[in-house]
C-alpha positions in Angstrom: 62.3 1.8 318.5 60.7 3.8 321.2 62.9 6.1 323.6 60.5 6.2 327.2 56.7 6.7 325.1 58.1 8.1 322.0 58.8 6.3 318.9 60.7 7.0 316.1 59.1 6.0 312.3 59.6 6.7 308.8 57.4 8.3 305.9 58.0 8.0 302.7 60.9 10.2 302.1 61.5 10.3 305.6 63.7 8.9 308.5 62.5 10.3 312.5 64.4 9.6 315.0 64.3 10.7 318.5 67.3 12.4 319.2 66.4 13.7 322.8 63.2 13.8 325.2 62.5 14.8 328.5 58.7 14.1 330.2 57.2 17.2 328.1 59.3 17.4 325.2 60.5 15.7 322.6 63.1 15.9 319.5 62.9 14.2 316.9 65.5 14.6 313.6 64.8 14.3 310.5 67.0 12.4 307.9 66.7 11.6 304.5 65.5 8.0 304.0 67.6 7.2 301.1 70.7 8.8 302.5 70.1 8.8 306.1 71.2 12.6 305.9 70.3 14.6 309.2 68.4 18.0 307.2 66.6 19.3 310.2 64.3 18.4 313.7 60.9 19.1 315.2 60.5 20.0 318.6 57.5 19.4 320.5 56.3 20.8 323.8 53.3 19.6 325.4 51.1 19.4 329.0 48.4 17.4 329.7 45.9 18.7 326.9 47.6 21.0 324.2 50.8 20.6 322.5 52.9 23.0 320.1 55.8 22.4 318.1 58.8 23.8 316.8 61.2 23.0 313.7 64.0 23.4 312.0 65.2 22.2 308.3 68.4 22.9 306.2 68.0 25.3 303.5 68.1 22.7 300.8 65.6 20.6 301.9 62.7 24.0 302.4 59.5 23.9 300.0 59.4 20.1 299.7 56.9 19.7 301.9 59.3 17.3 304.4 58.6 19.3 307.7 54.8 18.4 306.6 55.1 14.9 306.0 56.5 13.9 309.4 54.1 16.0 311.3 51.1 13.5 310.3 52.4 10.7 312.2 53.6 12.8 315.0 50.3 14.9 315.2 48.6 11.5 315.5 51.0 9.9 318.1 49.9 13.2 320.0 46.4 12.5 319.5 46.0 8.6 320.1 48.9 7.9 322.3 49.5 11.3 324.6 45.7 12.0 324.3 45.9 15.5 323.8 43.2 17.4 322.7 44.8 20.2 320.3 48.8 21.0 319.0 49.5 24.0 317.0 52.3 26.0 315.6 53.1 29.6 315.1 55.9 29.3 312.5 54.4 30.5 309.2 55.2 28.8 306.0 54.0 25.3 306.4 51.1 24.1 304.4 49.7 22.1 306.8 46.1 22.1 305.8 46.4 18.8 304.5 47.0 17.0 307.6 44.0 19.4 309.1 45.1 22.3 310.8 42.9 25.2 310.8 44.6 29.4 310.3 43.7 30.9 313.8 45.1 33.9 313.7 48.9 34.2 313.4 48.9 30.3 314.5 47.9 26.8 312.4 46.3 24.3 315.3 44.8 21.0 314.7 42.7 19.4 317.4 41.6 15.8 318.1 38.0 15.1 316.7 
C-alpha cells in the first residue's frame, strides 16, 4: 500500500508499515511478520539530496539484525524513488556495512552510486 509516495513492504522476518508521514519525513513501524507484533520504527528525515534516519526497537528484538534488514529496502526507495544522493545515521550499533554504508566519523552514510 503506499500512503502519498511511500510504501510500506515486508522482508523476510519483517512487516513495514507506514505509520505517519509528512512531505519530509516518514515513519515506518516495524512488526514481526509472523506475529504482526509492533517491536520498534524508523524515522526518516530527508531534503532534496541527503536523508538521515532515526530508530527505535524493543529490547527483545536488539542484536538480530532487524533494524538492518528493513533499511535495505528503505535505503533503496530513497535512492531510486526520492532520488537522493546520500542517507546516513549517527546511532552507533548497527552493522550496516552489508547494505553499504561507509564509517565517517561518528556517522555510517551510504550514497547512491
Amino acid at each position: 500500500m503506499l500512503h502519498g509516495i511511500y510504501p510500506d513492504f515486508e522482508t523476510s522476518r519483517l512487516k513495514v508499515r507506514v505509520v505517519s508521514f509528512e512531505e519530509e519525513t516518514c515513519r515506518w513501524g516495524l512488526f514481526e511478520r509472523d506475529t504482526s507484533e509492533r517491536i520498534g520504527a524508523i524515522q526518516f528525515y530527508f531534503d532534496r539530496e541527503a536523508g538521515a534516519f532515526s530508530y527505535e526497537i524493543d529490547a527483545s528484538s536488539r542484536d538480530r539484525g532487524l533494524v538492518e534488514e528493513a533499511l535495505e529496502p528503505l535505503v533503496q526507495f530513497m535512492f531510486n524513488t526520492m532520488r537522493l544522493k546520500e542517507v546516513g545515521v549517527i546511532e552507533d550499533g548497527l552493522k550496516l556495512e552489508a547494505i553499504g554504508f561507509e564509517k565517517e566519523g561518528n556517522r555510517q552514510v551510504i550514497r547512491r552510486k
